[in-house]
C-alpha positions in Angstrom: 0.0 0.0 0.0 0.9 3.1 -0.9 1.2 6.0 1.7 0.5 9.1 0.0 0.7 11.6 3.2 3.9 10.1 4.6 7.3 12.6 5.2 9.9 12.2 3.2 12.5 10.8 6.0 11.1 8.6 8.7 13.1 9.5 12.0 13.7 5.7 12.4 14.0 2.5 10.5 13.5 -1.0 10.9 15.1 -2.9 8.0 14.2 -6.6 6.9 14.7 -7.1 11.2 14.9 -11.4 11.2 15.1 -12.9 15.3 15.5 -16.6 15.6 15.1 -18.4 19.1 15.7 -22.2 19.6 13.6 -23.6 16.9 11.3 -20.2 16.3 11.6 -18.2 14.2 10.5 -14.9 16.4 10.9 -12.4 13.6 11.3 -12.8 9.9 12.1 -9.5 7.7 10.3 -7.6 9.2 10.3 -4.1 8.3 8.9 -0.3 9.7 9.2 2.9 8.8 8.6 5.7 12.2 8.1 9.6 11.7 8.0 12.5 13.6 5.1 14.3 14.6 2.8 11.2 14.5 1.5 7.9 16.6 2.4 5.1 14.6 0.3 1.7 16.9 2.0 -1.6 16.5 -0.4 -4.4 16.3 -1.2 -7.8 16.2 -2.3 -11.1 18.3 -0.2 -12.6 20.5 3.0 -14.3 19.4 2.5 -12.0 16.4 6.4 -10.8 17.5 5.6 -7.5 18.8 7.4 -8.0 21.8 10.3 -9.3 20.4 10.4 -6.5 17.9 10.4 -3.8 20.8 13.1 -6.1 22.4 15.4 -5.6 19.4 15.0 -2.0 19.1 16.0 -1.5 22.8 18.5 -3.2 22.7 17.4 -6.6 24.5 17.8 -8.6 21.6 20.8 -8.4 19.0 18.6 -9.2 15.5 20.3 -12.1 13.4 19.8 -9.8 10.4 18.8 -6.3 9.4 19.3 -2.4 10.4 17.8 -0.3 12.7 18.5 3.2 11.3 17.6 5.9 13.7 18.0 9.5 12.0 19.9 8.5 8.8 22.5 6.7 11.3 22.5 2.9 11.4 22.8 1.9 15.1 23.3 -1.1 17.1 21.9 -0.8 20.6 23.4 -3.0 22.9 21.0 -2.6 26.1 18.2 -0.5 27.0 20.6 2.1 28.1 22.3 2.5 25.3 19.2 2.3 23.2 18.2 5.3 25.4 21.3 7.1 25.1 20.5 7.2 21.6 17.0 8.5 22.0 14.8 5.5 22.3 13.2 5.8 25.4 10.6 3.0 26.4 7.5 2.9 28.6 6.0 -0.3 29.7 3.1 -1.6 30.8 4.5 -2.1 34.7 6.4 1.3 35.7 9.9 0.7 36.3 10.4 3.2 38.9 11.3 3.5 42.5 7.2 4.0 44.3 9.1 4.9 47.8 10.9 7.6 46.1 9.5 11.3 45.1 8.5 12.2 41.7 11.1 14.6 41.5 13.7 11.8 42.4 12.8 9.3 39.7 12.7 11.7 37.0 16.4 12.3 37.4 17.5 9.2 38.8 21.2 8.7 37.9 21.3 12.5 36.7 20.6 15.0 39.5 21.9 18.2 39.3 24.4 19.3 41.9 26.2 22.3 42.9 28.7 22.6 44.9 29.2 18.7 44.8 25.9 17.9 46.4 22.3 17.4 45.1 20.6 20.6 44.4 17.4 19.6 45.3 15.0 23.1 44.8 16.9 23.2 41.1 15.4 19.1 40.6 12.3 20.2 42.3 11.8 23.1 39.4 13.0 21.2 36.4 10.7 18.3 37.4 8.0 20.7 37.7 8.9 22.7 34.4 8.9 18.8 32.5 5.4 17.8 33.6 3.9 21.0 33.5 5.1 20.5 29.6 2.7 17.7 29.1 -0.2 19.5 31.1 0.7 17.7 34.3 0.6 19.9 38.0 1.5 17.7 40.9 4.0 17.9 43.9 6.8 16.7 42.6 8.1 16.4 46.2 5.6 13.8 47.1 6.1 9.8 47.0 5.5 8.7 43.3 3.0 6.0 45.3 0.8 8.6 46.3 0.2 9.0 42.7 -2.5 6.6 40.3 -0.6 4.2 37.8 -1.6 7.6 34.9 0.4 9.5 37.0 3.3 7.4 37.6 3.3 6.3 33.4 3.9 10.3 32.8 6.9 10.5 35.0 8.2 7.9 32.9 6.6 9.8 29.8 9.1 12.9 31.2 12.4 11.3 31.8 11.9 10.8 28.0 12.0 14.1 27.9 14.8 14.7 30.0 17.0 13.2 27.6 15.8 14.5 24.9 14.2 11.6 23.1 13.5 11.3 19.3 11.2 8.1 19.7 9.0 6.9 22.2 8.0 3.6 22.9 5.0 3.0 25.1 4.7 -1.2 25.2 0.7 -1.9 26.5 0.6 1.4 28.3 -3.5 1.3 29.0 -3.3 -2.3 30.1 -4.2 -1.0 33.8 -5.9 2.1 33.1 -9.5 3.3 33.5 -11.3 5.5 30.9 -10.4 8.8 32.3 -6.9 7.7 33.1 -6.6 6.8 29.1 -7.7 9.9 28.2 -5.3 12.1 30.3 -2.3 9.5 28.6 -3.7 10.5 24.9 -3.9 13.8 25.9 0.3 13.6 27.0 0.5 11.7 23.8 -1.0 14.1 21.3 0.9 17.5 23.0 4.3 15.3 22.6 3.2 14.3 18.5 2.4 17.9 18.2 5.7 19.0 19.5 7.3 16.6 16.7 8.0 13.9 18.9 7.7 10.0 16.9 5.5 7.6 19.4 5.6 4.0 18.8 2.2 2.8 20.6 1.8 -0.7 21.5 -1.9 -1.7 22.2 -4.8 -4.5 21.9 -7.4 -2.1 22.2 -9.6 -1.1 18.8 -10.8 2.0 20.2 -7.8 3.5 21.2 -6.1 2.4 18.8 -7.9 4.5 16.4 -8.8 7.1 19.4 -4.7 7.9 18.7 -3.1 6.7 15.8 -2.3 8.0 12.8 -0.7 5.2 11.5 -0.8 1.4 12.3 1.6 -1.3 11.3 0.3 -4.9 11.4 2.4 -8.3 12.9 1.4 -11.6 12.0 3.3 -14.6 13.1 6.5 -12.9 13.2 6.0 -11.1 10.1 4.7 -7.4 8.9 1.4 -8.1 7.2 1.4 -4.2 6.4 1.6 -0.2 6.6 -1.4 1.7 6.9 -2.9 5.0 7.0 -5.5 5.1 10.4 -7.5 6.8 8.4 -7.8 4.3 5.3 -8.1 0.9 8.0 -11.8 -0.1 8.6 -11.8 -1.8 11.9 -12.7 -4.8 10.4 -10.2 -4.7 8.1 -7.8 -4.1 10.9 -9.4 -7.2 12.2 -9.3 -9.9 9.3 -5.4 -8.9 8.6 -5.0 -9.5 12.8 -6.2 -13.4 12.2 -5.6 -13.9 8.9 -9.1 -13.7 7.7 -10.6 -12.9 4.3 -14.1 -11.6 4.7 -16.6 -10.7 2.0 -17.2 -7.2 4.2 -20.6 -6.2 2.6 -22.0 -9.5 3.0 -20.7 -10.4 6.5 -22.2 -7.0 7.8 -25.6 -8.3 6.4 -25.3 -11.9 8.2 -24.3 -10.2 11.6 -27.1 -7.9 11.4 -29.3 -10.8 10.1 -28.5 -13.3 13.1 -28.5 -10.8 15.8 -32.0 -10.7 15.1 -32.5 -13.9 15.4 -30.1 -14.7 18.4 -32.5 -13.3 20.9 -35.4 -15.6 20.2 -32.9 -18.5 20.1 -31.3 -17.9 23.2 -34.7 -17.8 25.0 -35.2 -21.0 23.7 -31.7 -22.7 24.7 -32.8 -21.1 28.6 -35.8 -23.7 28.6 -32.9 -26.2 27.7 -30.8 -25.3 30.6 -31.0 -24.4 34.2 -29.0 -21.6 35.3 -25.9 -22.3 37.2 -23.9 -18.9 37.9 -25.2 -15.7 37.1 -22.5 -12.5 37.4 -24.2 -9.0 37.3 -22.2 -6.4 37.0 -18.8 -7.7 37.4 -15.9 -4.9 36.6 -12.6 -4.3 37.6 -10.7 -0.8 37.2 -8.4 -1.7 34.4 -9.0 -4.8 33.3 -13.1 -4.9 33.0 -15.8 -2.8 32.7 -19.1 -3.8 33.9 -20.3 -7.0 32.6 -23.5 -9.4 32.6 -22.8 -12.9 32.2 -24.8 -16.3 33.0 -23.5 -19.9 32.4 -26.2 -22.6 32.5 -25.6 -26.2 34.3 -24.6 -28.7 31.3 -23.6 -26.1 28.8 -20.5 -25.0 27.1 -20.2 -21.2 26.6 -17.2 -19.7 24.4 -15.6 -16.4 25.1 -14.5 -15.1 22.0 -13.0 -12.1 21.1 -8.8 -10.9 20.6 -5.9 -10.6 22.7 -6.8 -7.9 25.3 -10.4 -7.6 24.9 -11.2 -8.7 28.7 -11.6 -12.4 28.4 -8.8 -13.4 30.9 -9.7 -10.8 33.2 -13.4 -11.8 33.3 -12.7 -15.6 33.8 -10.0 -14.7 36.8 -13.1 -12.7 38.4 -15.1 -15.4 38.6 -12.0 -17.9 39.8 -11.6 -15.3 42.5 -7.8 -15.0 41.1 -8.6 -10.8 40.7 -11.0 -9.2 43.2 -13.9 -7.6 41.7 -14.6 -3.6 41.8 -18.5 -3.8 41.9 -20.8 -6.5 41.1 -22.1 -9.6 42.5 -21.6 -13.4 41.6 -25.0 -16.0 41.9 -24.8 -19.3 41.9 -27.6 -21.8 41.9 -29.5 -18.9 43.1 -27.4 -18.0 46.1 -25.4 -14.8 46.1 -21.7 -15.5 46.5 -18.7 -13.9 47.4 -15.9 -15.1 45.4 -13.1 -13.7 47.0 -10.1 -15.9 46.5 -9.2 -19.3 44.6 -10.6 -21.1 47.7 -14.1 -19.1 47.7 -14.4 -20.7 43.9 -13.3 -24.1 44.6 -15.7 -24.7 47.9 -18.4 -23.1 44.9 -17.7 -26.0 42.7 -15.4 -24.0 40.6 -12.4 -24.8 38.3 -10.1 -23.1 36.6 -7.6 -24.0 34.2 -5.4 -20.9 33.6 -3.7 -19.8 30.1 0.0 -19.3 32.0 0.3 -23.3 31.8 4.3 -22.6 32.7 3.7 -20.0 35.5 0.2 -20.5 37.0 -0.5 -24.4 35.7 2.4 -27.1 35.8 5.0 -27.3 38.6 7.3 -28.8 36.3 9.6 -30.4 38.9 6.9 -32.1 40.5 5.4 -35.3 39.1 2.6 -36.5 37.2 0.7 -37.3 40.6 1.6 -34.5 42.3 0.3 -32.0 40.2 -2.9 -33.9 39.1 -3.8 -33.9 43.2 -2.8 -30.1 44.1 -6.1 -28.3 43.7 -8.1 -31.4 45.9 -5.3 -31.3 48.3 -6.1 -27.5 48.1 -10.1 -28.1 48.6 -9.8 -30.4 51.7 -7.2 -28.4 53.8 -3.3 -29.1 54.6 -4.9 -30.8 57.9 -6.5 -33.7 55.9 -3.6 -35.2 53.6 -4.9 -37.5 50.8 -3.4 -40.9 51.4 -0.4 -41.8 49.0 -2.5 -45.0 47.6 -5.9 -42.9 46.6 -3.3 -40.3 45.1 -1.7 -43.5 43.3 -5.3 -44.5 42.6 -6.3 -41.1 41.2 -3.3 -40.7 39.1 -3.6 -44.1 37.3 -7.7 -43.7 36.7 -7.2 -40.1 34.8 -3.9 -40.8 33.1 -5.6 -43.9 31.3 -9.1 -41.4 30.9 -7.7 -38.9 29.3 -4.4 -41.0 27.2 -1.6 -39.5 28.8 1.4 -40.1 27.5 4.1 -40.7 30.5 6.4 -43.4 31.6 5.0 -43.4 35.0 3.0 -41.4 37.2 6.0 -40.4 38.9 7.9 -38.9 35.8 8.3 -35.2 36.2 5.3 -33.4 34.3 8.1 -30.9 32.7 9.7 -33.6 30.7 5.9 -34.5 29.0 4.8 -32.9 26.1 2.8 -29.6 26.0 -0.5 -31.6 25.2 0.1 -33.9 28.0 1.1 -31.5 30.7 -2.1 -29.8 29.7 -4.0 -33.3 30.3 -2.7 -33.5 33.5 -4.2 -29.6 34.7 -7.0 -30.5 33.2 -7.2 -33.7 35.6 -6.1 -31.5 38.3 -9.4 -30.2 38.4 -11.5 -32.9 37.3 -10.6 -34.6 40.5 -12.6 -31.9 42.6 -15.6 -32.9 40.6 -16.6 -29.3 39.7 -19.8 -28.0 38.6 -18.0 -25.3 36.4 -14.6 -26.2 34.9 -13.0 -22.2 33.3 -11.0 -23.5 30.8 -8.6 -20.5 29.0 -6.9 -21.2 26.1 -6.9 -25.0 26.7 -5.3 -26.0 23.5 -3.4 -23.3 22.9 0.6 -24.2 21.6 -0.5 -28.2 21.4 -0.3 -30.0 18.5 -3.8 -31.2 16.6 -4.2 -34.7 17.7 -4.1 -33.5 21.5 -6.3 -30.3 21.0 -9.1 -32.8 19.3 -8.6 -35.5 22.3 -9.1 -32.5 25.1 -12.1 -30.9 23.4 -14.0 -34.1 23.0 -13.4 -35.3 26.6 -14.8 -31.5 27.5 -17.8 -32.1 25.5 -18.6 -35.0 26.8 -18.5 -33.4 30.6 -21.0 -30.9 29.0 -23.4 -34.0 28.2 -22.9 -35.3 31.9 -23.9 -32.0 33.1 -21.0 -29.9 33.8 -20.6 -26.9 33.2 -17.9 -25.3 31.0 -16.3 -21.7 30.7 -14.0 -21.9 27.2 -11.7 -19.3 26.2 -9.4 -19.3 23.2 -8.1 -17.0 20.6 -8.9 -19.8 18.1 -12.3 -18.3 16.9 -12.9 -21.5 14.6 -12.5 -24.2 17.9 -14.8 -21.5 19.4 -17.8 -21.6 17.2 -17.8 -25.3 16.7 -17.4 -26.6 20.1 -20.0 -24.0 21.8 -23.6 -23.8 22.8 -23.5 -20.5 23.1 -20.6 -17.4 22.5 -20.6 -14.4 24.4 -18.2 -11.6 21.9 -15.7 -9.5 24.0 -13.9 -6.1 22.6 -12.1 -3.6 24.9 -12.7 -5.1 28.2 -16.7 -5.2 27.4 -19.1 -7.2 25.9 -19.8 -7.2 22.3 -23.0 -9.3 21.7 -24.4 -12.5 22.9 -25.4 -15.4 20.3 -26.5 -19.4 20.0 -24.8 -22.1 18.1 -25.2 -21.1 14.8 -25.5 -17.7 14.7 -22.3 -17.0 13.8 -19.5 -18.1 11.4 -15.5 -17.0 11.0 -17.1 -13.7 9.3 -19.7 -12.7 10.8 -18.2 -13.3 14.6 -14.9 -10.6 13.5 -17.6 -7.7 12.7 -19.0 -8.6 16.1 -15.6 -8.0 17.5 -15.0 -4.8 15.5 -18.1 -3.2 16.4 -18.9 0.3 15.9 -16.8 0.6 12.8 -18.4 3.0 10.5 -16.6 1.8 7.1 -17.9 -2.0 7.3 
């Protein structure tokens, strides 16, 4: 594509960039062109290689091949230091500064002034004031950066950039933890800085902000650019379809969507005579991560979350585990208002929950087979009533042969199985408690075919024995076939709820990009 409006020289380069990790290929040629004055917004789903692209261009990552060209000067940062002493300065989701120390005292960590050979403290006190009040901001700067909201803290960050008189500005998932008005004081930072001719490389999943602040927007797609485009040119669903991969007949999905949305309500009616309600949330948000949402999941039924990367699905299933705490709202299940407070609140409910983070929240990988399929019972009935090594024994055996997994023994460490087996094995985890509503997020996700089929057909056959199932996955196909009913999720809200069958792999992205004026 052709981009008529663009300056003649970008203030930074990314040329045929190629990152190779033990048998991935991270990044592969992948090119992007930054210019002053403007927010160009890096998309794309996850393991798309945004990450790793930002990790190159500050220096985290040396690229196997290509050139970073940063004002007409190739440069090779070695570390985020040097990346910065070149004028790359990066903001990330998590604030990496000092909360105990004052605002004043992080912007010019390791460069206070002095005089006389000691910190001049009014003179850091006046240029800290002079740099925020540049982007709008009046606060004590003498105050504890905790006294400040997470907004607060990301434009400190935002002003060291300043301090050192950045060309480019890198903001990795900066709204992650942010409420509305908190997003809009950022953009507001964020369009002063373009208009002063400062080039912002914005890292988001959000649709609406994305197109709330950019002027440009680069698609990733397993580890490659898809393309360059002008905000202005992208239709949402566009933006969507080259996210997945998609190719949609626009004019004639919009019709369907419209089409079936009419229809879903009457359905759905008649799927509530088909099953009893089991949990009902109302209201459920969290500041951040999810505004408020309605959501019911009937006894014996499989309902999918769909939706992309960011768009509140995690967060909502964590609510309901009792993993987050909720804001506002309230949880009901089989008609009794419950507090689900923590992990244990959910699991006395008759609640499992089989997280996405296999490596970090999942599988203990130097424990065995048996001693990770018997944690979250262990967990149910107290560290005062130990299950007996022969039912643990007994357990083991029963769902290794249920559910085919492959290991030598039940005492072979889980972390030398296969991804699809240690994801057997959490599954079992929870089976063992006998839940009444199994979460499962992103179940299949980095298994190989044979093992997602084998999973997804044991958990439709716990939906025809009654139990109820939760499924999230970024896989929208797996999503529409396996479920009785899909609740749509965009920017931390719901999009739409439909029945099986009301929508297919076109219809269900204009769901997602809603409100898009060009589909």
């Amino acid at each position: 594509m052709t981009l008529s409006s663009a300056p003649q020289n970008p203030v930074l380069e990314l040329r045929g960039i190629s990152k190779a990790f033990t048998g991935v290929q991270a990044l592969n040629g992948v090119s992007l062109n930054l210019y002053p004055g403007e927010v160009h917004t890096l998309m794309g789903q996850n393991g798309a290689g945004k990450s790793t692209l930002i990790k190159v261009l500050t220096g985290v990552y040396a690229p196997d091949h290509g050139q970073i060209v940063l004002a007409g000067q190739a440069i090779q940062p070695q570390s985020t230091l040097d990346a910065q002493n070149h004028g790359i300065s990066t903001v990330y989701q998590e604030v990496n500064l000092c909360p105990n120390l004052s605002v004043a005292e992080n912007i010019f960590i390791g460069r206070y002034p002095r005089k006389f050979g000691r910190i001049d403290w009014a003179d850091m006190t006046k240029q800290a004031t002079e740099l925020l009040e540049r982007m709008q901001i009046r606060i004590d700067v003498t105050l504890p950066l905790a006294s400040y909201p997470l907004a607060i803290q990301q434009m400190v960050a935002i002003s060291r950039s300043l301090l050192v008189s950045a060309k480019v500005l890198i903001l990795d998932e900066p709204t992650s933890s942010l409420d509305e008005k908190e997003v809009d004081l950022l953009f507001s930072v964020l369009r002063g800085l373009r208009e002063q001719g400062m080039a912002i490389l914005f890292v988001t999943h959000f649709l609406d902000q994305t197109y709330a602040i950019s002027d440009r927007i680069t698609v990733m797609r397993n580890g490659e650019r898809e393309g360059e485009y002008l905000a202005a040119d992208l239709s949402r669903v566009d933006l969507v379809n080259k996210m997945v991969g998609a190719v949609v007949a626009t004019e004639a999905a919009g019709t369907a969507t419209r089409a079936d949305a009419a229809a879903a309500a009457g359905q759905a009616k008649a799927d509530g005579s088909r099953f009893q309600s089991f949990l009902r949330a109302v209201g459920l948000s969290r500041k951040g991560a999810l505004q408020p949402m309605d959501l019911e999941i009937r006894q014996g039924e499989l309902l999918g979350l769909a939706g992309l990367l960011g768009s509140g699905r995690t967060e909502a299933a964590r609510l309901l585990f009792g993993a987050d705490k909720a804001d506002s709202g309230t949880i009901t299940i089989e008609g009794k208002e419950r507090s689900l407070s923590t992990p244990r609140d959910a699991i006395a409910a008759g609640i499992g929950f089989c997280s996405e983070d296999r490596k970090h929240e999942g599988a203990i990988l130097e424990l065995s087979v048996r001693e990770n399929l018997i944690l979250a019972l262990q967990a149910r009935m107290g560290i005062m009533r130990a299950i007996p090594l022969k039912r643990q024994q007994q357990l083991a055996e029963e769902y290794v042969k249920a559910l085919g997994i492959k290991t030598a023994s039940i005492e072979t460490p889980i972390g030398s199985l296969s991804g699809g087996n240690q994801q057997k094995v959490l599954l079992a985890r929870w089976l063992v408690t006998d839940p009444k509503l199994l979460i499962l997020d992103e179940p299949t996700r980095g298994i190989d075919v044979r093992a997602k089929q084998e999973i997804m057909d044991y958990v439709s056959a716990l939906c025809k024995k009654g139990m109820s199932i939760l499924f999230i996955s970024s896989e929208l196909p797996e999503v529409l076939r396996v479920s009785d009913r899909i609740v749509v999720m965009r920017d931390r809200k719901t999009g739409g709820e439909y029945p099986r069958g009301a929508l297919d792999e076109t219809t269900v992205l204009h769901v997602i990009a809603a409100g898009d004026q060009h589909a």
